[in-house]
N, C-alpha and C positions, 0 to 999 in steps of 0.2 A: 654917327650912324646914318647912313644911307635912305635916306626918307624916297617915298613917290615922288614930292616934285623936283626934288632934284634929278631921278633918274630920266623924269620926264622932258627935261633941263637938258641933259646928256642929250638923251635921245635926237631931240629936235635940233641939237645943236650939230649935230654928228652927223645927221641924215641930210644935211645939207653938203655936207665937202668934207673930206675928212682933216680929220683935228688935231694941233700937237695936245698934250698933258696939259703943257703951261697954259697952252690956251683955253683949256678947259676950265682949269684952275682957274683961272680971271673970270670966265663965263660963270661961275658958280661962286663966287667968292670962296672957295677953299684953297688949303695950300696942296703944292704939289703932290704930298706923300700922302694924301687924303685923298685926293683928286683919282689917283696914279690905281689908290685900292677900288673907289667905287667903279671907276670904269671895268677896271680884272673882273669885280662882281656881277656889274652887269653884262660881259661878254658871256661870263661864265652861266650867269641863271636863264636869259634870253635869248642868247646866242645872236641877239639882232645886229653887235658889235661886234668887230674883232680888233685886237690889235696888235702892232707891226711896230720891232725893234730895229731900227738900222744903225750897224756901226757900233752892235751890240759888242759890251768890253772893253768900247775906246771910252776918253772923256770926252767924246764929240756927238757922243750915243744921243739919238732921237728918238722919241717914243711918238708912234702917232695910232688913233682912233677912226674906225673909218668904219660904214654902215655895212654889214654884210647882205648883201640883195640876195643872194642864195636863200636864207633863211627867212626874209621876210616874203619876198615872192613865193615860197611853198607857205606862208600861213594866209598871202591873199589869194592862193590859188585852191585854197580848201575853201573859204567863205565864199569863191566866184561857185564851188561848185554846189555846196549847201542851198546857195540864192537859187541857182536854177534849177536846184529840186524843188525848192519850195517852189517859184514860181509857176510851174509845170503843174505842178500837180492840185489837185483838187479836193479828194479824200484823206480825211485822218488818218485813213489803216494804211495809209502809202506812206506817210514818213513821223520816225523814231523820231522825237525830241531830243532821246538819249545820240544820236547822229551830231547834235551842236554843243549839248554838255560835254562828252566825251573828248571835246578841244578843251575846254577850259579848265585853269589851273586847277585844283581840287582843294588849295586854299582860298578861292574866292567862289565857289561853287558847292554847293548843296543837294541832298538828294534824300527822298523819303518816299513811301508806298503810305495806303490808309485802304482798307478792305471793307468794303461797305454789300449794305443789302437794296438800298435806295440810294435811287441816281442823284435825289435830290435831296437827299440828306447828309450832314458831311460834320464830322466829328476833331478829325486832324490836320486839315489842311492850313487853318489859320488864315482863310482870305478875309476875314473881317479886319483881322490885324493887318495886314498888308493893304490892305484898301484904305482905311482910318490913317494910313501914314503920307498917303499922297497927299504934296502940297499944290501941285500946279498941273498936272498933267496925267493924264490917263490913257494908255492903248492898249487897246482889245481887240486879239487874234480871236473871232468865234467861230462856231459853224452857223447855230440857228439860232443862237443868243436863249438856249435854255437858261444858260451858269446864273442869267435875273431871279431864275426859281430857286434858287440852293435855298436851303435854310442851314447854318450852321451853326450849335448850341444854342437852338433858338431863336438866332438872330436871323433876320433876312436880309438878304445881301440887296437885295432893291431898296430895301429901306435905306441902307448904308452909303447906296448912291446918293440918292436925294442926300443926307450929310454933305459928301463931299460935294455936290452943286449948290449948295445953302453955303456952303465956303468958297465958292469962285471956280474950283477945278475943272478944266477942260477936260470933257470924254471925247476921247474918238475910237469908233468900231471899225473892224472889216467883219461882216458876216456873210451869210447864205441868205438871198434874199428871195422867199418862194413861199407856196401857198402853205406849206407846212410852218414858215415860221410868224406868219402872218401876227397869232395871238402874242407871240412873245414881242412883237413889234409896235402893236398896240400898247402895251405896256407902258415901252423905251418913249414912244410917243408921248403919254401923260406927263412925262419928264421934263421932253422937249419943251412942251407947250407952257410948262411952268420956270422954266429956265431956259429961253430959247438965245441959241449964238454960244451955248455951253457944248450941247452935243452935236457929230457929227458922226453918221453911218452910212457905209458905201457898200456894195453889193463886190462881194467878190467870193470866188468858192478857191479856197487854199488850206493846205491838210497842219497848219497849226492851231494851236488851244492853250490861251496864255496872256500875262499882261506883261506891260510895264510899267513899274511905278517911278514917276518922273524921270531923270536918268540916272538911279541909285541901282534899279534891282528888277529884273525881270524872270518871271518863272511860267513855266511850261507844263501842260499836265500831258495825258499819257493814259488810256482808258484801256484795260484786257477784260474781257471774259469769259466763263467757261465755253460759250457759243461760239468763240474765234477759236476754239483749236478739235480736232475731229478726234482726239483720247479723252486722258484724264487729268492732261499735265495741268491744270489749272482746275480748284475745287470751287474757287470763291472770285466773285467782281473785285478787280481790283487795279485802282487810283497811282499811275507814279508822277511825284511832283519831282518838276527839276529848278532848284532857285540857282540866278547868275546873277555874280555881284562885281563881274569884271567888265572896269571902264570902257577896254577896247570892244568888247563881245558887246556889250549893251548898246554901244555904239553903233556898232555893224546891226545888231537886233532892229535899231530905231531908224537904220537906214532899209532897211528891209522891209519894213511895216509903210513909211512913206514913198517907196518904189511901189509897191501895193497897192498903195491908198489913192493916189495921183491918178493912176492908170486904171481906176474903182468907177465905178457909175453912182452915183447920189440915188439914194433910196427913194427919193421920190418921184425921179425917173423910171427907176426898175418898178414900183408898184403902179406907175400910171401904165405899163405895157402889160401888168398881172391882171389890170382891172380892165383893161380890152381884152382881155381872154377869156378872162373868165365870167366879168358881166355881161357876155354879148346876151 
């Protein structure tokens, strides 16, 4: 059976020069006729491979493996253009989350709504669970770091921090860093100051809303309401979560967040220039 790391195996192996069978075979310890299927598989499910019979008929017949740059260059030429909308852009209502789901397999990808009456009430989304599962790492796409207010079945999601900094995990933000989110900042701060060298928040205005948890799983949320549309096509507020559980996507995710973050101002730079404005 064709497991992940072998095809990962394939991959890297192939993306360097193209390959006979045999030599794949050795490169993986399988035998030929093993070998011969998973490559077919993976040309066939990926398309990232193809492969080429010469001398097909004879017994002199060669079979060889080689990277198709056609099909990989048009999947990095969708993420170059995703990055530069997100980088571009500022506001939420400017870019679909569903724009980065809609690449990802449908078998390692997840999708659900939750219809609520309170912004800070939250019934099905499951971020207590999702948060409770980080072991080492945490990034936060926010706007103005309201998502510390949620309560969800009671529980508070700030409280839940603290948890996972009472266990070692590293937070890193990107938010909106301005007189409106001041209060929720103060908050983040009591955090800091109790587990300082844990978090880290940088001022940046980019239209996604989402985490990552460690490099397993990242989800995306997605806000409508009846006030975004001038009829009646929408009765009620309503919540779309996008979960991705795919290695490459997350990958790309986490390279996305630290192209952001590097190129970010440290929050404590952006409120010394808040507090020349506004304490003169």
């Amino acid at each position: 059976m064709l497991t992940k790391e072998d095809t990962k195996k394939i991959l890297a192996f192939v993306k360097k020069e193209p390959k006979l069978i045999q030599d794949i075979s050795h490169h993986i310890g399988k035998s030929w006729v093993t070998t011969d299927s998973y490559v077919n598989s993976i040309a066939k499910e990926s398309g990232l491979i193809q492969v080429k019979t010469f001398r097909e008929g004879t017994k002199g017949a060669i079979k060889v493996a080689y990277w198709n740059y056609a099909e990989s260059l048009e999947s990095d030429e969708i993420k170059e253009k995703l990055f530069d909308r997100i980088r571009l852009l500022a506001n939420k209502k400017d870019f679909d989350p569903m724009e980065i789901y809609q690449f990802v397999d449908n078998k390692k990808a997840k999708a659900f709504i939750e219809r609520y009456d309170d912004p800070f009430i939250s019934k099905n989304q499951k971020l207590v669970s999702c948060l409770k599962g980080v072991e080492s790492e945490l990034f936060c796409f926010s706007g103005n770091l309201s998502w510390i207010n949620v309560t969800e079945n009671k529980v508070k999601i700030i409280a839940v921090l603290e948890e996972l900094l009472k266990r070692g995990v590293i937070i890193r933000v990107l938010c909106r860093i301005d007189v409106a989110s001041l209060t929720n900042l103060n908050i983040m701060e009591r955090l800091m100051k109790k587990y300082p060298n844990q978090i880290e928040i940088r001022h940046r205005l980019q239209p996604l809303r989402g985490f990552i948890f460690d490099s397993k799983r990242a989800r995306f949320k997605d806000e409508k309401s009846p006030q975004d549309f001038k009829g009646k096509e929408l009765e009620k507020n309503v919540r779309m979560f996008y979960d991705i559980y795919d290695d490459e996507w997350i990958k790309w995710l986490q390279n996305v967040f630290w192209n952001l973050f590097r190129s970010s101002i440290d929050y404590k730079q952006r409120l010394e220039i808040i507090n020349k404005i506004y304490l003169k």
